[in-house]
mmCIF file as Biopython writes it, N, C-alpha, C and O atoms, coordinates in Angstrom:
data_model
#
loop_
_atom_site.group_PDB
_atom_site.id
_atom_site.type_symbol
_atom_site.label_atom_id
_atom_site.label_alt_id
_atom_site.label_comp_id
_atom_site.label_asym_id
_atom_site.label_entity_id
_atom_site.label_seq_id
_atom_site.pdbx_PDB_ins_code
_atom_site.Cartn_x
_atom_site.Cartn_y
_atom_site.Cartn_z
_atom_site.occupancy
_atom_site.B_iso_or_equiv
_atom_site.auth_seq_id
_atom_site.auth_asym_id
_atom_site.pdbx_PDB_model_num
ATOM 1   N N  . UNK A ? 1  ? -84.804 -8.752  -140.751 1.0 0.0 1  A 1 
ATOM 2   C CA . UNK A ? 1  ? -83.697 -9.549  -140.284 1.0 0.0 1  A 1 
ATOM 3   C C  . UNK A ? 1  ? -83.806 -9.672  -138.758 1.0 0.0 1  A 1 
ATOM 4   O O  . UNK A ? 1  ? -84.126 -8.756  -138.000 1.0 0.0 1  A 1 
ATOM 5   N N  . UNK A ? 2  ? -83.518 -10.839 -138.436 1.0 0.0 2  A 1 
ATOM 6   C CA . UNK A ? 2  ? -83.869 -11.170 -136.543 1.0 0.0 2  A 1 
ATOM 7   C C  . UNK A ? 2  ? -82.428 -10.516 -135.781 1.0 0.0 2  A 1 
ATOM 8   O O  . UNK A ? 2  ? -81.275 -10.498 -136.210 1.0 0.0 2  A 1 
ATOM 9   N N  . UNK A ? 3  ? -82.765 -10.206 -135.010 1.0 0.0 3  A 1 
ATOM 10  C CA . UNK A ? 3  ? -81.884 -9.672  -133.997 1.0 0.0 3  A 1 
ATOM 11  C C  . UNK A ? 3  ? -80.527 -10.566 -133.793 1.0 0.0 3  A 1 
ATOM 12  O O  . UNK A ? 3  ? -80.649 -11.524 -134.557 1.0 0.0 3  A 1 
ATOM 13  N N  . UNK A ? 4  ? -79.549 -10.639 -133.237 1.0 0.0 4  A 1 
ATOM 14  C CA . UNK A ? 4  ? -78.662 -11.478 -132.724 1.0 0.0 4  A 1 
ATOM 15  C C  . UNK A ? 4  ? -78.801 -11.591 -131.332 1.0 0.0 4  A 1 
ATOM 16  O O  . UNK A ? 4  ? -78.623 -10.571 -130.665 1.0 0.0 4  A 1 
ATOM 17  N N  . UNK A ? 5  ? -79.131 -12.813 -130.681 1.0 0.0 5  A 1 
ATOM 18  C CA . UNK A ? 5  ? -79.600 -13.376 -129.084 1.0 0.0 5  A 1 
ATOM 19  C C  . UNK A ? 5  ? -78.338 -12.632 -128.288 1.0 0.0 5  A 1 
ATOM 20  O O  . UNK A ? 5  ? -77.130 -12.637 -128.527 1.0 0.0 5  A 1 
ATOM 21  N N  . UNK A ? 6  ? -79.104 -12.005 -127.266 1.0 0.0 6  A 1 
ATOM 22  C CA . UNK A ? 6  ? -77.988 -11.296 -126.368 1.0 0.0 6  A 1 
ATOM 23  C C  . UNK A ? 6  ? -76.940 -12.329 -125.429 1.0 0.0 6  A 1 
ATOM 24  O O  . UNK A ? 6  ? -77.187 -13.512 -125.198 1.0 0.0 6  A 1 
ATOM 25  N N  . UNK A ? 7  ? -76.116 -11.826 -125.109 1.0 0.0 7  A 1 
ATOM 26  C CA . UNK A ? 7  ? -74.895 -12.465 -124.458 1.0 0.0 7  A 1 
ATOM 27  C C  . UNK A ? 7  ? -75.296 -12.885 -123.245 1.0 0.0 7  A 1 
ATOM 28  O O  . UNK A ? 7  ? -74.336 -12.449 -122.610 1.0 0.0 7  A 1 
ATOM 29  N N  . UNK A ? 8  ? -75.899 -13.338 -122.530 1.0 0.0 8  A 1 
ATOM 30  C CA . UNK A ? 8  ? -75.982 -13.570 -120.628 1.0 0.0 8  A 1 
ATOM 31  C C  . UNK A ? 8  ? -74.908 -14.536 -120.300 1.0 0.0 8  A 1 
ATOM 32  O O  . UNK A ? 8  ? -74.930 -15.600 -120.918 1.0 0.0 8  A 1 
ATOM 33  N N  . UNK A ? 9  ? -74.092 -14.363 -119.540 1.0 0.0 9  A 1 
ATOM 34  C CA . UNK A ? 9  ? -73.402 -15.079 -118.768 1.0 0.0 9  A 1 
ATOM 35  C C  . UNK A ? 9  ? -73.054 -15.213 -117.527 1.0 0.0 9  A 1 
ATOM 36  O O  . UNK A ? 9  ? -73.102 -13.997 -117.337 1.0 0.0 9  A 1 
ATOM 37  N N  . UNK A ? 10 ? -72.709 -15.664 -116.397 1.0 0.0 10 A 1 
ATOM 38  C CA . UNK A ? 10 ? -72.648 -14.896 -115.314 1.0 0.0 10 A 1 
ATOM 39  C C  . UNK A ? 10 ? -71.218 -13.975 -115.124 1.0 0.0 10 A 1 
ATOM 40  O O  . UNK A ? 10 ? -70.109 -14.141 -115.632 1.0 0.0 10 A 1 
ATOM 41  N N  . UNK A ? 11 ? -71.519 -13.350 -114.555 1.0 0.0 11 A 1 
ATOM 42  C CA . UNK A ? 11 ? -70.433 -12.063 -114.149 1.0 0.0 11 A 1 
ATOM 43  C C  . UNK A ? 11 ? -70.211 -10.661 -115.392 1.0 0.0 11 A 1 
ATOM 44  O O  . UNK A ? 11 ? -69.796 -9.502  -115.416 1.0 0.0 11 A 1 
ATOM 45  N N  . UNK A ? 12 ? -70.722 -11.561 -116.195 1.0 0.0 12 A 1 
ATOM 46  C CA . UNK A ? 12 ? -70.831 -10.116 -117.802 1.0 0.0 12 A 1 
ATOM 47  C C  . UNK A ? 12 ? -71.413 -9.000  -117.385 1.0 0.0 12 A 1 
ATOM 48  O O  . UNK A ? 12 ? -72.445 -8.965  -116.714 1.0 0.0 12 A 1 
ATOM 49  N N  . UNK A ? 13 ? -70.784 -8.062  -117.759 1.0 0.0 13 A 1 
ATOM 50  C CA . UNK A ? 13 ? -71.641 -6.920  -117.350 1.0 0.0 13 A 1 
ATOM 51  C C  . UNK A ? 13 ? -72.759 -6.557  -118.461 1.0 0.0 13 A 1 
ATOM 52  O O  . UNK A ? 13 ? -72.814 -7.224  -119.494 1.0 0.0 13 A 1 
ATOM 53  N N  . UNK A ? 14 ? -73.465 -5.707  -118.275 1.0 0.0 14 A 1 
ATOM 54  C CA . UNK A ? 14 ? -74.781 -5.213  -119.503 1.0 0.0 14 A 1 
ATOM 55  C C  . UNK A ? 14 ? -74.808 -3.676  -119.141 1.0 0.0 14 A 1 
ATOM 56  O O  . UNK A ? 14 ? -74.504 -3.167  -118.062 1.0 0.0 14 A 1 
ATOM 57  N N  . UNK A ? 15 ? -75.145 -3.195  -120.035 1.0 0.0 15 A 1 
ATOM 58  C CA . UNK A ? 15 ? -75.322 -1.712  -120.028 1.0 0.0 15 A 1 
ATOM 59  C C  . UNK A ? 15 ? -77.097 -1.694  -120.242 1.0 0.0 15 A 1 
ATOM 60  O O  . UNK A ? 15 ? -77.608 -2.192  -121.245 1.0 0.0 15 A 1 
ATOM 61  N N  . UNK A ? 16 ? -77.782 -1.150  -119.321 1.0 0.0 16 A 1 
ATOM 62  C CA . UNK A ? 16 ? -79.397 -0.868  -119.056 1.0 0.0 16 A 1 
ATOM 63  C C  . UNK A ? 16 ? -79.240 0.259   -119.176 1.0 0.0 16 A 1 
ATOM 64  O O  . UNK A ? 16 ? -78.427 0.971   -118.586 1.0 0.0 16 A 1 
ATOM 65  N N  . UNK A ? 17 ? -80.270 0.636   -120.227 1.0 0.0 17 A 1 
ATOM 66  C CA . UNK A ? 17 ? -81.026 2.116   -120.180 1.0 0.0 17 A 1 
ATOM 67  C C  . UNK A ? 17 ? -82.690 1.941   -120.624 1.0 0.0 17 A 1 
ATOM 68  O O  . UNK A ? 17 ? -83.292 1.212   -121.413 1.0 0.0 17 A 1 
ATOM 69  N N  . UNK A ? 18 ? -83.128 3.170   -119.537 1.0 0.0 18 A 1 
ATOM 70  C CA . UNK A ? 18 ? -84.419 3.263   -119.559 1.0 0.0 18 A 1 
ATOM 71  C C  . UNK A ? 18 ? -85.176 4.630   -120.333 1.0 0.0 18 A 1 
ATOM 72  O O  . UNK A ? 18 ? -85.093 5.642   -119.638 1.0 0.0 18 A 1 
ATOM 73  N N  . UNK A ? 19 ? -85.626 4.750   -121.156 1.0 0.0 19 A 1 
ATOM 74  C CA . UNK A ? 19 ? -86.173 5.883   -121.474 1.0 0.0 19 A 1 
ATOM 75  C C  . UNK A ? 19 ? -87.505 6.182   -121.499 1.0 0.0 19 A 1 
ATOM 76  O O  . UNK A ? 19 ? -88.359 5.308   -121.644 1.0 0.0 19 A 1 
ATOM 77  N N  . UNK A ? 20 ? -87.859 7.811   -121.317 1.0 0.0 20 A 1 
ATOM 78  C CA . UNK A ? 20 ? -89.335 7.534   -121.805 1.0 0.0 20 A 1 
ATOM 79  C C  . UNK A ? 20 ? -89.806 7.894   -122.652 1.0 0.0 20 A 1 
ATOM 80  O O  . UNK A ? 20 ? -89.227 8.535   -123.529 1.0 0.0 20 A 1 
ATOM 81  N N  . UNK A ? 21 ? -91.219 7.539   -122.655 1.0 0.0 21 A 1 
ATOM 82  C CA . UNK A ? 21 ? -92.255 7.198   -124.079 1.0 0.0 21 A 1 
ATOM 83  C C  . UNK A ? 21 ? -92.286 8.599   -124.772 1.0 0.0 21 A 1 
ATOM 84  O O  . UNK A ? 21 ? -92.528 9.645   -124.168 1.0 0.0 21 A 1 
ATOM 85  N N  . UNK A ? 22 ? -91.931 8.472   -126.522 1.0 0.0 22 A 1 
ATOM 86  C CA . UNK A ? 22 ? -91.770 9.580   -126.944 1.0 0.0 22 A 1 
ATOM 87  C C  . UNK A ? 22 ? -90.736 10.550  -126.445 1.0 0.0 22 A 1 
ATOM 88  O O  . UNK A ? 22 ? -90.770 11.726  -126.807 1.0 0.0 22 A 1 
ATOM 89  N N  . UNK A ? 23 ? -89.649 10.009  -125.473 1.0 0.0 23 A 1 
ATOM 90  C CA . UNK A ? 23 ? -88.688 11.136  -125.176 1.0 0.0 23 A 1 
ATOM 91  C C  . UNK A ? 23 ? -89.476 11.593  -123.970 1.0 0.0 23 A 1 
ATOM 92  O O  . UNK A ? 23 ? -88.960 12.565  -123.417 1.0 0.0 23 A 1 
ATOM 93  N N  . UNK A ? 24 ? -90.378 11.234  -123.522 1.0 0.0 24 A 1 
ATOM 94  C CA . UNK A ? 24 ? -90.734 12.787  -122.671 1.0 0.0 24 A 1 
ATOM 95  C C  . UNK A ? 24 ? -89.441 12.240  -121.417 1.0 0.0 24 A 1 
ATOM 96  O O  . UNK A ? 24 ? -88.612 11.334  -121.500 1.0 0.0 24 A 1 
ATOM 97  N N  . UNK A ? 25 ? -89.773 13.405  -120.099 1.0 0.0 25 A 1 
ATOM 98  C CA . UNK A ? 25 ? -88.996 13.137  -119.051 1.0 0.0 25 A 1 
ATOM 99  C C  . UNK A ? 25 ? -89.385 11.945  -118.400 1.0 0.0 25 A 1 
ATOM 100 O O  . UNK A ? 25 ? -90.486 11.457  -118.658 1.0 0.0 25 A 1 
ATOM 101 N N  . UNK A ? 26 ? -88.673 11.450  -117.646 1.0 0.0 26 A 1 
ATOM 102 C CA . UNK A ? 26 ? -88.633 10.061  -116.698 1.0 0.0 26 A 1 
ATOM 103 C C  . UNK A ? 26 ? -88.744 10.600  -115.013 1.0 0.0 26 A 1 
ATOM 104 O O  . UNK A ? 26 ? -89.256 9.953   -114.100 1.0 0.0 26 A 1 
ATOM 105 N N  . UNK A ? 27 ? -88.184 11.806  -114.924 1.0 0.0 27 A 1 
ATOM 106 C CA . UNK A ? 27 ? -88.226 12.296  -113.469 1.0 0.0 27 A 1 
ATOM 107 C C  . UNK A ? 27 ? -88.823 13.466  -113.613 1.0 0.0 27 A 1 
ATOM 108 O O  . UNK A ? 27 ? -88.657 14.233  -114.562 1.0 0.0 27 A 1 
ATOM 109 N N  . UNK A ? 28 ? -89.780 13.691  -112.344 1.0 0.0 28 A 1 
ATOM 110 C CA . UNK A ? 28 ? -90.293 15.100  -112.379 1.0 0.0 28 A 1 
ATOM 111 C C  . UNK A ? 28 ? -89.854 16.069  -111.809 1.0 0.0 28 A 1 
ATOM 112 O O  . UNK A ? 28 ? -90.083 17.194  -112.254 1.0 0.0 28 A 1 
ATOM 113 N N  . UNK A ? 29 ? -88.834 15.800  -110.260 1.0 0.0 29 A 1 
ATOM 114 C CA . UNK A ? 29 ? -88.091 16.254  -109.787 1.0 0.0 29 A 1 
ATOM 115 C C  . UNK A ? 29 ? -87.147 15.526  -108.855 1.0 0.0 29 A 1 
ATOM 116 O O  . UNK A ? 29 ? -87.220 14.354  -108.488 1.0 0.0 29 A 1 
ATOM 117 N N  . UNK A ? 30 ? -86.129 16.563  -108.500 1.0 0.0 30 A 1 
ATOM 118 C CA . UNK A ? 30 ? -84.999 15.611  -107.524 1.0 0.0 30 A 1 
ATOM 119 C C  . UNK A ? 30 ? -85.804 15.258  -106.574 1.0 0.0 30 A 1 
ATOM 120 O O  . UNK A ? 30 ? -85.013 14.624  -105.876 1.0 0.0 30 A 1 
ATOM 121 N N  . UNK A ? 31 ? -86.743 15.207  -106.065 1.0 0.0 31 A 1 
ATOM 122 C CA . UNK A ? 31 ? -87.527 14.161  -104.867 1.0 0.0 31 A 1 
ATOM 123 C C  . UNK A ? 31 ? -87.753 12.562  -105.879 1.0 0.0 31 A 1 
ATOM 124 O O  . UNK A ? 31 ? -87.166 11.504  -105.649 1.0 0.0 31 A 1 
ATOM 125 N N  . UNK A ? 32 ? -88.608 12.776  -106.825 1.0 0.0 32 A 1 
ATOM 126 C CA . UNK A ? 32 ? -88.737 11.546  -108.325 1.0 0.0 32 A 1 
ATOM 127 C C  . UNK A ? 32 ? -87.180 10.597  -108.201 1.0 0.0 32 A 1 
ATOM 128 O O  . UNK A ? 32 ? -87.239 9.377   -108.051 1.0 0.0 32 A 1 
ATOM 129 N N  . UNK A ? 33 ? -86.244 11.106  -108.258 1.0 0.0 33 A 1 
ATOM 130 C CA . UNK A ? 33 ? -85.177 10.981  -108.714 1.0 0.0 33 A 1 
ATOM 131 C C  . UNK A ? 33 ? -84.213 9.961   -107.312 1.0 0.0 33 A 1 
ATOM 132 O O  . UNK A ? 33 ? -83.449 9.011   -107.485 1.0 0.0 33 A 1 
ATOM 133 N N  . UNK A ? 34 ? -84.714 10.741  -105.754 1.0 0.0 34 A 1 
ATOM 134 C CA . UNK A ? 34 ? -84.509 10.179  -104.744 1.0 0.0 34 A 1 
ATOM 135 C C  . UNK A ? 34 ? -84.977 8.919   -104.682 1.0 0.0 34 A 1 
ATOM 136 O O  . UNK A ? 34 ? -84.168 8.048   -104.361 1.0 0.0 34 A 1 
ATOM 137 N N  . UNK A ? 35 ? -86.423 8.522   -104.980 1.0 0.0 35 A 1 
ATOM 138 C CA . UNK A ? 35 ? -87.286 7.988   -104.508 1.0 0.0 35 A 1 
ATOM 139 C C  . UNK A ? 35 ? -86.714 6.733   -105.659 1.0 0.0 35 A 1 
ATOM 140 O O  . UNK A ? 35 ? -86.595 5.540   -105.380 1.0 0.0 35 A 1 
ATOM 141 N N  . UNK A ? 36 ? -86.468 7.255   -106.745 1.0 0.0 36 A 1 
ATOM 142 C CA . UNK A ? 36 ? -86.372 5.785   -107.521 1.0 0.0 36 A 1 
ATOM 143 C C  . UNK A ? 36 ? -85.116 5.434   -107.317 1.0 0.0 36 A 1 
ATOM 144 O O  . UNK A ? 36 ? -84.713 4.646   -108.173 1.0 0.0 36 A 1 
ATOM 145 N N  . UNK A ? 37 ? -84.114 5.806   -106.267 1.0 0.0 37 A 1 
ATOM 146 C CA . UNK A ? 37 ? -82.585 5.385   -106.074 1.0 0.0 37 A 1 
ATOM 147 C C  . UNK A ? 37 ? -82.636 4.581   -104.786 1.0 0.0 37 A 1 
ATOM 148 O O  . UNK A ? 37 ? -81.911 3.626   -104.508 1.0 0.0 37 A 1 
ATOM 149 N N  . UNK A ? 38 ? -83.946 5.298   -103.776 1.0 0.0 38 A 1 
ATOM 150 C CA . UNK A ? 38 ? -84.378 4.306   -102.940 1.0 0.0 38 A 1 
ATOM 151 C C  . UNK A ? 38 ? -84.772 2.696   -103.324 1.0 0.0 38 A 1 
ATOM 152 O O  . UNK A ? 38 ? -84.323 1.607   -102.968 1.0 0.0 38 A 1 
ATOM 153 N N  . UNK A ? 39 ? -85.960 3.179   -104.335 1.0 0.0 39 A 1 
ATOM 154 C CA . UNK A ? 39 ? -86.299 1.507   -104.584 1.0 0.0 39 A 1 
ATOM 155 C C  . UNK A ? 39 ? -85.333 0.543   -105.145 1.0 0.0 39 A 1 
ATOM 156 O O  . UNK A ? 39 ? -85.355 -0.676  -104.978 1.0 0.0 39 A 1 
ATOM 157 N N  . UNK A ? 40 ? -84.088 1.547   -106.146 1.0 0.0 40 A 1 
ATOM 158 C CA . UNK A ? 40 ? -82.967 -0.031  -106.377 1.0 0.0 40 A 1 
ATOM 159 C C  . UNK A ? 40 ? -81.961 0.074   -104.874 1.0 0.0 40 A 1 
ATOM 160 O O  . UNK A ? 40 ? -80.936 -0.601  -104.968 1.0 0.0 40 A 1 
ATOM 161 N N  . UNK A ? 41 ? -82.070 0.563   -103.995 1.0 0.0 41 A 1 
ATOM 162 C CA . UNK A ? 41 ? -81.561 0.381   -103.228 1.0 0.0 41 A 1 
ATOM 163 C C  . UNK A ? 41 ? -81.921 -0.960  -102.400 1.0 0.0 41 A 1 
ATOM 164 O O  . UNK A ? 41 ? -81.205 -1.801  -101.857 1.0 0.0 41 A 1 
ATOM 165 N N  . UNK A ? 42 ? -83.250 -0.826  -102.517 1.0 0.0 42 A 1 
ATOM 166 C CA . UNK A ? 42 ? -83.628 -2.077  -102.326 1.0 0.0 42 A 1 
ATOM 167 C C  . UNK A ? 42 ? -83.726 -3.121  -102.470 1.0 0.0 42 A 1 
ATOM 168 O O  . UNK A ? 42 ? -83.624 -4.043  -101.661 1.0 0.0 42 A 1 
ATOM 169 N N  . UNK A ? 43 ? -84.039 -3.112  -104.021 1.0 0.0 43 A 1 
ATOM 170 C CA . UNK A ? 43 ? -84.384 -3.926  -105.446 1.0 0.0 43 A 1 
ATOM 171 C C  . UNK A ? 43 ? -82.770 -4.702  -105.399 1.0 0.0 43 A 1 
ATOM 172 O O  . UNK A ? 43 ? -82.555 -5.867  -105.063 1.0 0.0 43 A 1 
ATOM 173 N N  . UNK A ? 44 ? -81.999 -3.929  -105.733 1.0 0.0 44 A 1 
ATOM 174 C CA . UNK A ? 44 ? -80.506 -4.397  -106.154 1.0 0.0 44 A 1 
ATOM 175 C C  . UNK A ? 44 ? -80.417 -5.788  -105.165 1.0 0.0 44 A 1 
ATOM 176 O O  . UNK A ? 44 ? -80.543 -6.915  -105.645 1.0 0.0 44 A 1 
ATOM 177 N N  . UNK A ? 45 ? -80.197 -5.557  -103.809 1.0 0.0 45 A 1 
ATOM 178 C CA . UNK A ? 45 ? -80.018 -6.321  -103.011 1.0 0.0 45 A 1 
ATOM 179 C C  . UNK A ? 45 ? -80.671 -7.426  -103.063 1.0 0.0 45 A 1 
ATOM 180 O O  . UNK A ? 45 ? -80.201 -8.564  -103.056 1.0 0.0 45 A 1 
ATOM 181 N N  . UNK A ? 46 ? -81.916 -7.061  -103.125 1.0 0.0 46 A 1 
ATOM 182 C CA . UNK A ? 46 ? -83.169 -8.443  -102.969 1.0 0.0 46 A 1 
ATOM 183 C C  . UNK A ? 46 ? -82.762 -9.446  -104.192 1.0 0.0 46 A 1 
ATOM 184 O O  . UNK A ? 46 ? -82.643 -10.646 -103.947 1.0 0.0 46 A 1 
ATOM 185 N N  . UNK A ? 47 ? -82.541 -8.922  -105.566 1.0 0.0 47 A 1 
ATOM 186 C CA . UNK A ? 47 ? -82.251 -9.525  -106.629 1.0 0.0 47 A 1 
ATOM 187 C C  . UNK A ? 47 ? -80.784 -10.157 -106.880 1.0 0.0 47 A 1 
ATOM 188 O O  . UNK A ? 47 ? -80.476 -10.857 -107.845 1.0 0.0 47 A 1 
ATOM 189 N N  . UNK A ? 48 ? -80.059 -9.821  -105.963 1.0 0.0 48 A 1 
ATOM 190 C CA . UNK A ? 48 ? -78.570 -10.164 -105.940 1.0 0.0 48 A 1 
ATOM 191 C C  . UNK A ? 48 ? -78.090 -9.275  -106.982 1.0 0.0 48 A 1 
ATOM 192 O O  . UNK A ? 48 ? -77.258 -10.017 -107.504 1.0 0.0 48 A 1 
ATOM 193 N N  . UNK A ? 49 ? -78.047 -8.223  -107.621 1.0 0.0 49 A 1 
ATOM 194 C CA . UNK A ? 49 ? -77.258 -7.102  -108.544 1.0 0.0 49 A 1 
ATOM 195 C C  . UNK A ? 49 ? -76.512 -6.299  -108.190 1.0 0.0 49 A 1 
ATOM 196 O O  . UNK A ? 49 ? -76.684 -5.378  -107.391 1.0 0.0 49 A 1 
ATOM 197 N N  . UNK A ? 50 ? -75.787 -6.539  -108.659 1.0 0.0 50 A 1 
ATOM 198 C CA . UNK A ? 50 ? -74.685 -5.265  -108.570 1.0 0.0 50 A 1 
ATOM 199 C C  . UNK A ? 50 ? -74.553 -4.044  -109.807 1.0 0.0 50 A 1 
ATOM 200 O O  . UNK A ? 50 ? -74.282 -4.305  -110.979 1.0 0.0 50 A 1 
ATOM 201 N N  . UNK A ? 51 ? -74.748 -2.985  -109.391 1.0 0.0 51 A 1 
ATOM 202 C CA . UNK A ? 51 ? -74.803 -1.350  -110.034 1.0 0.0 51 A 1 
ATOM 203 C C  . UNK A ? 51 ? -73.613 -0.888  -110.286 1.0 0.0 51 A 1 
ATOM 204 O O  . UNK A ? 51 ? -73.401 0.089   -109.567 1.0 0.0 51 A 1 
ATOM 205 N N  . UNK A ? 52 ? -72.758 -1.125  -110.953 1.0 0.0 52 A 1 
ATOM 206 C CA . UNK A ? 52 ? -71.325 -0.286  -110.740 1.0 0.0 52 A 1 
ATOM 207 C C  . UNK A ? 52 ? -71.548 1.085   -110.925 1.0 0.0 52 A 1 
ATOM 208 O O  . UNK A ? 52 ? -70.669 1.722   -110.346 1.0 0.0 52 A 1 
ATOM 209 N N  . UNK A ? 53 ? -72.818 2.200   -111.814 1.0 0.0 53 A 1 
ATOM 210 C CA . UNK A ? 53 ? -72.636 3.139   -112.141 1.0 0.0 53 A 1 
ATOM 211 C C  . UNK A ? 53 ? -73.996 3.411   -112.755 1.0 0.0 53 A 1 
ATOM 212 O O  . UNK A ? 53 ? -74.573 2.550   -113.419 1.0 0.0 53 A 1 
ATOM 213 N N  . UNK A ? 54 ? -74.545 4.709   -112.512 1.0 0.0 54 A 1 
ATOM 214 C CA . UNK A ? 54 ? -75.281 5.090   -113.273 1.0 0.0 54 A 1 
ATOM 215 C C  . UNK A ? 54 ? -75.006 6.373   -113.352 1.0 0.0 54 A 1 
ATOM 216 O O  . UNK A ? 54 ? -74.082 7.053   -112.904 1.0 0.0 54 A 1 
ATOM 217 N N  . UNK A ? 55 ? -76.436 6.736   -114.323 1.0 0.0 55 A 1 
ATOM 218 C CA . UNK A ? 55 ? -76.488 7.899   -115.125 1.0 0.0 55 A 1 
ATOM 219 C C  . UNK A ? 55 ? -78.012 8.541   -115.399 1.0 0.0 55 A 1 
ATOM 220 O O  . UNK A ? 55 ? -78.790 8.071   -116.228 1.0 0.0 55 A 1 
ATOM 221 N N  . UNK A ? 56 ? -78.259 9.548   -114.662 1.0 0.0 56 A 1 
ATOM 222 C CA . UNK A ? 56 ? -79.756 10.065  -114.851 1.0 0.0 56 A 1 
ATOM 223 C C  . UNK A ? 56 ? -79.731 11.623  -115.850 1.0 0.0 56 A 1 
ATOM 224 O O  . UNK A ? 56 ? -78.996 12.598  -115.691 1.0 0.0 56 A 1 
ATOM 225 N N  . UNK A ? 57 ? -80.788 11.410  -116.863 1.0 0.0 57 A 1 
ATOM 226 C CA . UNK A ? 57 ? -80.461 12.236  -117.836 1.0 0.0 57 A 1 
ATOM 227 C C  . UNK A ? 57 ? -82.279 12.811  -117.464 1.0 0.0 57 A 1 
ATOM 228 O O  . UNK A ? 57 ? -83.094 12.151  -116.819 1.0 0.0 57 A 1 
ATOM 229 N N  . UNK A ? 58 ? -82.383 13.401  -117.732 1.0 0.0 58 A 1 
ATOM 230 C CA . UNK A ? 58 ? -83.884 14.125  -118.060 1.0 0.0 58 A 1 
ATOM 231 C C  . UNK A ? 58 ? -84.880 12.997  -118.625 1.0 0.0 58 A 1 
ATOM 232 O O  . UNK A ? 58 ? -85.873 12.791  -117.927 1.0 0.0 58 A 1 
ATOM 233 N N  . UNK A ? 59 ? -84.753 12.308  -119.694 1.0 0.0 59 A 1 
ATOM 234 C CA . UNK A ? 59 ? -85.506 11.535  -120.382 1.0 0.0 59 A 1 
ATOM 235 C C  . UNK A ? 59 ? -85.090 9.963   -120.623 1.0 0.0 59 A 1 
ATOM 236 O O  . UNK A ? 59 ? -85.657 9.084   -121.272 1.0 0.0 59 A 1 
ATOM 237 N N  . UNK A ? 60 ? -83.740 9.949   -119.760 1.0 0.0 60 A 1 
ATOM 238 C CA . UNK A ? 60 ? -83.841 8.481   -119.805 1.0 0.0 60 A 1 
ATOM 239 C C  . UNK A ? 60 ? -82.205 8.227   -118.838 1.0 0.0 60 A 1 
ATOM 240 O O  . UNK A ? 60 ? -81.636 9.289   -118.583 1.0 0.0 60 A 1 
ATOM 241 N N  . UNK A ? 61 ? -81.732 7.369   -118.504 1.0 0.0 61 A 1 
ATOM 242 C CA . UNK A ? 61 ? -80.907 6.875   -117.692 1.0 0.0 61 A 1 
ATOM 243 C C  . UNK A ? 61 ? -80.184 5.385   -118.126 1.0 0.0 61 A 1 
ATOM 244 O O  . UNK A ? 61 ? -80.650 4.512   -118.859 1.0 0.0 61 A 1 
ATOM 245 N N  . UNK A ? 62 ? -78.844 5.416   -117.387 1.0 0.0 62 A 1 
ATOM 246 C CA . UNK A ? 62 ? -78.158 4.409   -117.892 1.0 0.0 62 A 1 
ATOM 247 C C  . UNK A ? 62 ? -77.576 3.771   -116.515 1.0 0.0 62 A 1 
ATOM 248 O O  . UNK A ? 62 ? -77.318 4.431   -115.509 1.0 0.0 62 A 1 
ATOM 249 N N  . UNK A ? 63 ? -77.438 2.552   -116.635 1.0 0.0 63 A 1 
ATOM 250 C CA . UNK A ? 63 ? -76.964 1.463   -115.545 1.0 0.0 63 A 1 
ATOM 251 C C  . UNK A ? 63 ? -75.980 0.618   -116.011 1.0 0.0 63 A 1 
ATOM 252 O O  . UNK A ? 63 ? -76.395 -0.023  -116.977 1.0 0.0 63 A 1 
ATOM 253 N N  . UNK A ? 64 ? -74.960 0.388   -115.742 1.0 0.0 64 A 1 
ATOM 254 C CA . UNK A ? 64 ? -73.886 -0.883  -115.228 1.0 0.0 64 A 1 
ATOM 255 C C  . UNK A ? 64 ? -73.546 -1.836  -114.249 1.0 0.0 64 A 1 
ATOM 256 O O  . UNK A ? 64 ? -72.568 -2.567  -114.411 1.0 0.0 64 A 1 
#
């Protein structure tokens, strides 16, 4: 059975999560963890996004 086409609209929010392969971890340490808050620090802006919230778990993470 096919999926149902996701919602995009502008101003909708989406819930992003990233996990990794097989579960393993996504960060190796709180330096890992700095470094990838740097690049959406960057990223966000350049792309016009807005982050209301995240969430870093061992093996995967969540965004609003």
């Amino acid at each position: 059975m096919p999926r149902i086409a996701r919602i995009d609209a502008p101003g909708l929010l989406h819930h992003v999560m990233i996990r990794g392969i097989e579960r393993r971890k996504i960060f190796k340490d709180d330096m890992d963890r700095e470094d990838f808050i740097e690049r959406l620090s960057i990223l966000l802006p350049e792309t016009k996004t807005q982050c209301h919230a995240w969430s870093f778990l061992s093996n995967h993470a969540h965004f609003l």
